[in-house]
C-alpha positions in Angstrom: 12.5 -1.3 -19.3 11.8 2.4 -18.8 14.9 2.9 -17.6 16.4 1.3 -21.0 14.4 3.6 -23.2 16.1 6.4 -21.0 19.6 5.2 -22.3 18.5 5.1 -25.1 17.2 8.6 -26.2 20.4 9.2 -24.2 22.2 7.6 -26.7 20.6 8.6 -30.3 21.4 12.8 -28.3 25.0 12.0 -28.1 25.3 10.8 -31.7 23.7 13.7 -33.1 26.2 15.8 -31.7 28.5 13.9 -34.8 26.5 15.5 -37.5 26.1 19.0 -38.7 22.9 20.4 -37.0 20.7 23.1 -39.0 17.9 25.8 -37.5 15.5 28.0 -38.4 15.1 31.9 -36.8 12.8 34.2 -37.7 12.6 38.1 -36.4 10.4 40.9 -36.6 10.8 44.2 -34.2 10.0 47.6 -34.2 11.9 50.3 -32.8 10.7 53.0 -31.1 13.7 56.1 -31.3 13.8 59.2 -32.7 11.6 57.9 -36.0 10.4 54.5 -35.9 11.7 51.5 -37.8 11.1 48.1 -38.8 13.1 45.1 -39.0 12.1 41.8 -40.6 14.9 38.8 -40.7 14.7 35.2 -41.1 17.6 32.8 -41.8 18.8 29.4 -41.3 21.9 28.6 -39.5 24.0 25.4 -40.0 26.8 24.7 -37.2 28.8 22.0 -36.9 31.6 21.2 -35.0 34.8 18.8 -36.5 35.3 16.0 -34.2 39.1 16.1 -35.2 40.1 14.6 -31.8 37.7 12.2 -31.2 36.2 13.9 -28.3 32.4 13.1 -29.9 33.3 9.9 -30.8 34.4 9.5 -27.5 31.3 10.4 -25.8 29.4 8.5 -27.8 30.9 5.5 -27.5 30.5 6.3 -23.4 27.0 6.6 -24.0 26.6 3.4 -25.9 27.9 1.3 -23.0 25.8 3.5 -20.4 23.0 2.0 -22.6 24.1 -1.8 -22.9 24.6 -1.0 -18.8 20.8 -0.3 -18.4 20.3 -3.7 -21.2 22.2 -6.1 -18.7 20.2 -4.3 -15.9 17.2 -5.6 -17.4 18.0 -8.9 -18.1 19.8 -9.0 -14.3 16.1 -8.0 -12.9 14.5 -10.6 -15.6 16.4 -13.5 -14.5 16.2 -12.0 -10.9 12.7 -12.0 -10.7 12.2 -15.9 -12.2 14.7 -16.9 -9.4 12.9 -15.3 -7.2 9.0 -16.5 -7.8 10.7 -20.2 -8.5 12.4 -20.5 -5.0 9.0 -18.7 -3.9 6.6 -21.5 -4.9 8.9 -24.3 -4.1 9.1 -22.9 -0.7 5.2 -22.8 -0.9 5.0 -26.4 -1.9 7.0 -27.3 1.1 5.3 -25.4 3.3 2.2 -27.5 1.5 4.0 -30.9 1.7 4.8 -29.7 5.1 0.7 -28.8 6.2 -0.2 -32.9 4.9 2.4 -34.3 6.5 1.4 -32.4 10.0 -2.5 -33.6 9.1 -1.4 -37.3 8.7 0.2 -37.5 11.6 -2.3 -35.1 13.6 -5.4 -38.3 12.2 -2.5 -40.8 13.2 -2.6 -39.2 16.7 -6.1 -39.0 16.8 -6.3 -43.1 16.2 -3.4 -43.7 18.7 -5.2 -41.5 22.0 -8.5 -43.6 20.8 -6.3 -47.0 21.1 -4.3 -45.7 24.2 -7.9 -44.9 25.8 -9.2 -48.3 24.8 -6.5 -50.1 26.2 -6.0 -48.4 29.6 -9.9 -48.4 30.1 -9.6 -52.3 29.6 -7.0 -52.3 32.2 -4.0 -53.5 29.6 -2.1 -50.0 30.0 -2.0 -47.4 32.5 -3.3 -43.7 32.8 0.1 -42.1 31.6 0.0 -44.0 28.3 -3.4 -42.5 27.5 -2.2 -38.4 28.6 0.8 -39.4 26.9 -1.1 -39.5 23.4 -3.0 -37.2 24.7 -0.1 -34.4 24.7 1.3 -35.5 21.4 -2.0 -34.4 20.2 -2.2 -31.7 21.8 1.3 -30.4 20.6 0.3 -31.5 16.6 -2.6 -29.6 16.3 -0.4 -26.4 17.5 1.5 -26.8 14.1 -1.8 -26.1 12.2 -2.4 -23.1 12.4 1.4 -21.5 12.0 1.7 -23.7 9.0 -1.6 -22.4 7.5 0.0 -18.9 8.8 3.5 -18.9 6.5 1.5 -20.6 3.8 -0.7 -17.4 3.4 2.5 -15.0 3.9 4.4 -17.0 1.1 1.0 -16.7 -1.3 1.2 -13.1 -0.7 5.6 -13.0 -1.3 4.4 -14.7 -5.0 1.6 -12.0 -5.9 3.7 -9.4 -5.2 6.7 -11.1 -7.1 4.4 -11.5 -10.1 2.7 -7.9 -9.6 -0.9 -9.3 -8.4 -3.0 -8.4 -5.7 -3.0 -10.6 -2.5 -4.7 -13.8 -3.0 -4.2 -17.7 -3.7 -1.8 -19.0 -5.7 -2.8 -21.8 -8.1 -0.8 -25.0 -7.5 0.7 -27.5 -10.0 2.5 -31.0 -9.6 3.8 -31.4 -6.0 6.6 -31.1 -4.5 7.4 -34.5 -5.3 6.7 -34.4 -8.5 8.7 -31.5 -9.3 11.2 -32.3 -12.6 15.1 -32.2 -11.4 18.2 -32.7 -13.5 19.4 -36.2 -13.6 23.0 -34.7 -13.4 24.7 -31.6 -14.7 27.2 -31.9 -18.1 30.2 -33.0 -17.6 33.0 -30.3 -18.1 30.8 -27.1 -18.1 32.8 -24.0 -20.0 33.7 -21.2 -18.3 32.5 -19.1 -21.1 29.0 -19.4 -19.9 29.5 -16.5 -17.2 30.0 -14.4 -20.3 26.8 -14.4 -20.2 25.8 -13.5 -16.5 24.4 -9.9 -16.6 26.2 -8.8 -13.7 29.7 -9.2 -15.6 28.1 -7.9 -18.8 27.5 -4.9 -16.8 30.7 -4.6 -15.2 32.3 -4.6 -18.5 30.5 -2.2 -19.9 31.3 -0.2 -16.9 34.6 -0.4 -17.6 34.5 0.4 -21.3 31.9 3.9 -20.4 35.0 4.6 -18.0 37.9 3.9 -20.5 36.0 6.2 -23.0 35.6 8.9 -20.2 39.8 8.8 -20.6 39.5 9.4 -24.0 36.7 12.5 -23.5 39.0 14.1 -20.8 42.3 13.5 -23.1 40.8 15.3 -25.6 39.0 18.1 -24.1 43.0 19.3 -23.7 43.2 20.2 -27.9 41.1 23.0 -29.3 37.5 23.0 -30.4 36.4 23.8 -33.9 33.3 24.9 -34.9 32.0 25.6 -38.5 29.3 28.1 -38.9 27.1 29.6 -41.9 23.9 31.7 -42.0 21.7 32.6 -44.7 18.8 34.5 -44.2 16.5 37.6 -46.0 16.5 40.8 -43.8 14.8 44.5 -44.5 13.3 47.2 -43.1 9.7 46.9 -45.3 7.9 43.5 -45.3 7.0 44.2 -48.8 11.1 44.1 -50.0 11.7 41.2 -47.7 12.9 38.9 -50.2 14.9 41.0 -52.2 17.7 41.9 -49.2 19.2 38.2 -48.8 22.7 37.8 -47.4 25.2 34.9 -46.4 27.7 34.4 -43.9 30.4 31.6 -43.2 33.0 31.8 -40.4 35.2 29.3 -38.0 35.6 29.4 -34.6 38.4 28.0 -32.6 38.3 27.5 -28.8 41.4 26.2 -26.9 42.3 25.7 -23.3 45.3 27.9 -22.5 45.4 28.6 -19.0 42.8 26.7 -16.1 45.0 26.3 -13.1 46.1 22.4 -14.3 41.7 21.8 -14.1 41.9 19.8 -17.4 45.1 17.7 -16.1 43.5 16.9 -13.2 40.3 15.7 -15.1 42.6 13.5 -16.8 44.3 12.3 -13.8 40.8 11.8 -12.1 39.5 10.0 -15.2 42.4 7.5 -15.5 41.5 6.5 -11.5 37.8 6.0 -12.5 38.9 3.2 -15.0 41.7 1.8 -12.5 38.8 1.2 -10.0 36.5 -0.1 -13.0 39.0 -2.1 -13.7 39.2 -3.4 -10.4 35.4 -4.0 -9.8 35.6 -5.9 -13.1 37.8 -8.5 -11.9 36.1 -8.6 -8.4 33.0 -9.5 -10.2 34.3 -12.2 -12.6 36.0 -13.9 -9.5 32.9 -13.6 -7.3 30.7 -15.2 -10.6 33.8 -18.3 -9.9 32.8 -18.3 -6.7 28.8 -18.7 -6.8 29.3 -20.7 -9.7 31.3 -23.5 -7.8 29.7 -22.9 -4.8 26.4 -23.4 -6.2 27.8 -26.9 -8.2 29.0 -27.9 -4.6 25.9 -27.8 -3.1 23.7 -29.0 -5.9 25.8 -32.2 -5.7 26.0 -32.6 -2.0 22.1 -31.4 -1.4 21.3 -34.2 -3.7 23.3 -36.6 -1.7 21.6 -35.6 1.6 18.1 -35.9 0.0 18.9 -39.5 -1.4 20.6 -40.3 2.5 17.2 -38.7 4.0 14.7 -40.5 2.0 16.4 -43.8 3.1 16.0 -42.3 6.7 12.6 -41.9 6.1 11.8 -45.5 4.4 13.9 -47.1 8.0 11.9 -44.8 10.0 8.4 -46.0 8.4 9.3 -49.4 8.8 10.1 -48.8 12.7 6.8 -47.0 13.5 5.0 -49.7 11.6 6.6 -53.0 13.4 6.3 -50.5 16.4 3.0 -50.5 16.3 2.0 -53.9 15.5 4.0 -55.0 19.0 2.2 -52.5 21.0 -0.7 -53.8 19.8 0.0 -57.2 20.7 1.3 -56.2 24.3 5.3 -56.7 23.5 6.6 -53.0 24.4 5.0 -49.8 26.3 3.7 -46.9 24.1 6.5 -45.2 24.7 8.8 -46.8 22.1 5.5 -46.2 19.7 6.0 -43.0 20.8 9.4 -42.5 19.9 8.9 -44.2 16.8 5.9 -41.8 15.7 8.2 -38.7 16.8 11.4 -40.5 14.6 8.9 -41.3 11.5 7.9 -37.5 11.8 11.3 -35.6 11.8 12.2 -37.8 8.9 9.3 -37.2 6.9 10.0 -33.3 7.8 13.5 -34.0 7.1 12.9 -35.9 3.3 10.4 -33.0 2.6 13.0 -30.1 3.7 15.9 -32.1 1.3 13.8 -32.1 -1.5 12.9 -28.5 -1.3 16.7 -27.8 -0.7 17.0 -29.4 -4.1 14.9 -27.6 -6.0 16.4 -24.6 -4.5 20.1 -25.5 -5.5 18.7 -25.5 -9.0 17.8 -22.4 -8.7 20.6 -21.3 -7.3 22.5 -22.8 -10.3 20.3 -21.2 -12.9 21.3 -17.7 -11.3 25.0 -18.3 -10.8 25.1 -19.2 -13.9 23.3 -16.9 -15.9 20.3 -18.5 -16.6 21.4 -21.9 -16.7 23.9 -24.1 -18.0 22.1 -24.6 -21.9 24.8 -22.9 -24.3 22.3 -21.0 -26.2 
């Protein structure tokens, strides 16, 4: 924002130079020769110099997109910085989602090492059942404390995103209950990346560099400048008034001879806007790119997340009917075990594809723009 106010002041200079410009100078001296003598003169000067080229217009019109420049800049670190702190807290409710998931199973482990104990103390299982739940147990609560670890890092990525101290983020709806898109419009224009601040910028690039042409193509014809003065000047203070005088002349200031400097200015500026121009259409056909990259994998994340959370359901269903035959002495514990570790991954799994979902609409949002309303 500071930066835009920059641009401008920048600007508002570079226009005045368009308009006549009018000062004030005062003067009052005493020599010291052969007899001393006073001199008292004030006047104002008005100068102004006819933009019969276009050289002024020129620069101000260079200055103007400089300005818009710094603008898109500002709305590229707006829409920046919400991408940013929304892919931040979804990641921290993941990481959350994550934490309960590794506590449910960590009390499910808990129950299975009491049953496994039970059962090999009544002489219905052996020893390695028992260590087996044991070490599952063991291995769970090691997730605790790294979980709890990147949960506190990601609180302190969001504080700084949103210019706080360090400290605990407040928490809304879960992960789960997060709104997503039922689908995206059918048919989206292309005329929304007009919007996209990077290409914004890169045209206005282009435009400060094609008016940098027209600066340099100008500079090559003479200057004119206007110029009168009127002012009061005498020798006694006391006559001051009464000695006033006017003066009005022209000046004209063309190149003649530079060595070829003001060709090669030229030559230099027209390669400027070749490579602006350039830029430019790198830009547009990366924003094509992230666009439909970013539409790809929205669609495809969404299909993985509907694939994992039938994984998960399946996997549920296993550990349950799992459990209730080791129970009743119909397999060993360690297809409970397997079950427990498949029923975890997908749980992990569901919880990772829903955050990858929220992400892609993110991810969306930036590529293109700040999303897909045509505001």
């Amino acid at each position: 924002a500071a930066r835009g106010k920059e641009s401008s002041f920048a600007l508002r200079m570079e226009k005045a130079k368009l308009y006549p410009g009018i000062s004030a100078d005062a003067l009052a001296e005493r020599e010291y020769d052969r007899s001393p003598a006073n001199l008292f003169n004030t006047e104002a000067i008005f100068s102004w110099e006819l933009d019969l080229w276009g050289k002024l217009r020129w620069g101000s019109q260079a200055s103007l997109a400089a300005y818009l420049q710094t603008v898109e800049g500002q709305r590229a670190m707006q829409m920046t910085l919400i991408a940013q702190v929304a892919q931040a807290y979804f990641e921290l409710q993941a990481l959350d989602m994550e934490l309960s998931i590794v506590r449910q199973t960590y009390d499910a482990r808990v129950e299975s090492v009491r049953l496994a104990k039970l059962r090999f103390e009544g002489g219905l299982t052996s020893e390695t059942a028992f260590r087996q739940a044991q070490v599952e147990l063991a291995k769970t609560r090691t997730l605790i404390p790294d979980l709890e670890r990147r949960i506190r890092l990601k609180e302190n990525d969001i504080s700084l995103l949103t210019g706080a101290y360090p400290g605990s983020i407040p928490r809304g709806k879960s992960i789960e209950d997060q709104m997503l898109p039922h689908g995206l419009p059918v048919g989206l224009p292309s005329s929304l990346l007009e919007r996209r601040p990077d290409i914004r910028a890169a045209e206005y690039k282009l435009k400060a560099a094609n008016a940098k042409v027209g600066i340099a193509y100008t500079s090559m014809f003479p200057q004119i400048t206007l110029t009168a003065r009127y002012g009061r000047e005498n020798n006694e203070l006391s006559g001051f008034l009464a000695a006033p005088y006017f003066y009005l002349g022209g000046k004209l200031l063309a190149p003649i001879l530079n060595a070829g400097s003001n060709r090669a200015k030229l030559k230099a500026s027209r390669a400027a806007l070749e490579q602006e121009t350039y830029k430019y259409q790198q830009t547009v056909l990366v924003a094509f790119k992230e666009v439909d990259n970013a539409l790809t994998t929205f669609s495809k994340i969404r299909e993985m997340r509907k694939a994992r959370s039938r994984l998960e359901q399946a996997a549920r269903s296993y550990m349950e009917l799992a459990t209730l035959q080791y129970i009743n002495g119909v397999i060993s514990y360690l297809d409970v075990l397997d079950a427990q570790r498949g029923y975890f991954d997908a749980q992990i799994g569901l919880n990772n594809a829903v955050r990858d979902e929220l992400l892609s609409v993110v991810n969306l949002y930036s590529a293109l723009g700040g999303g897909w309303e045509n505001k």
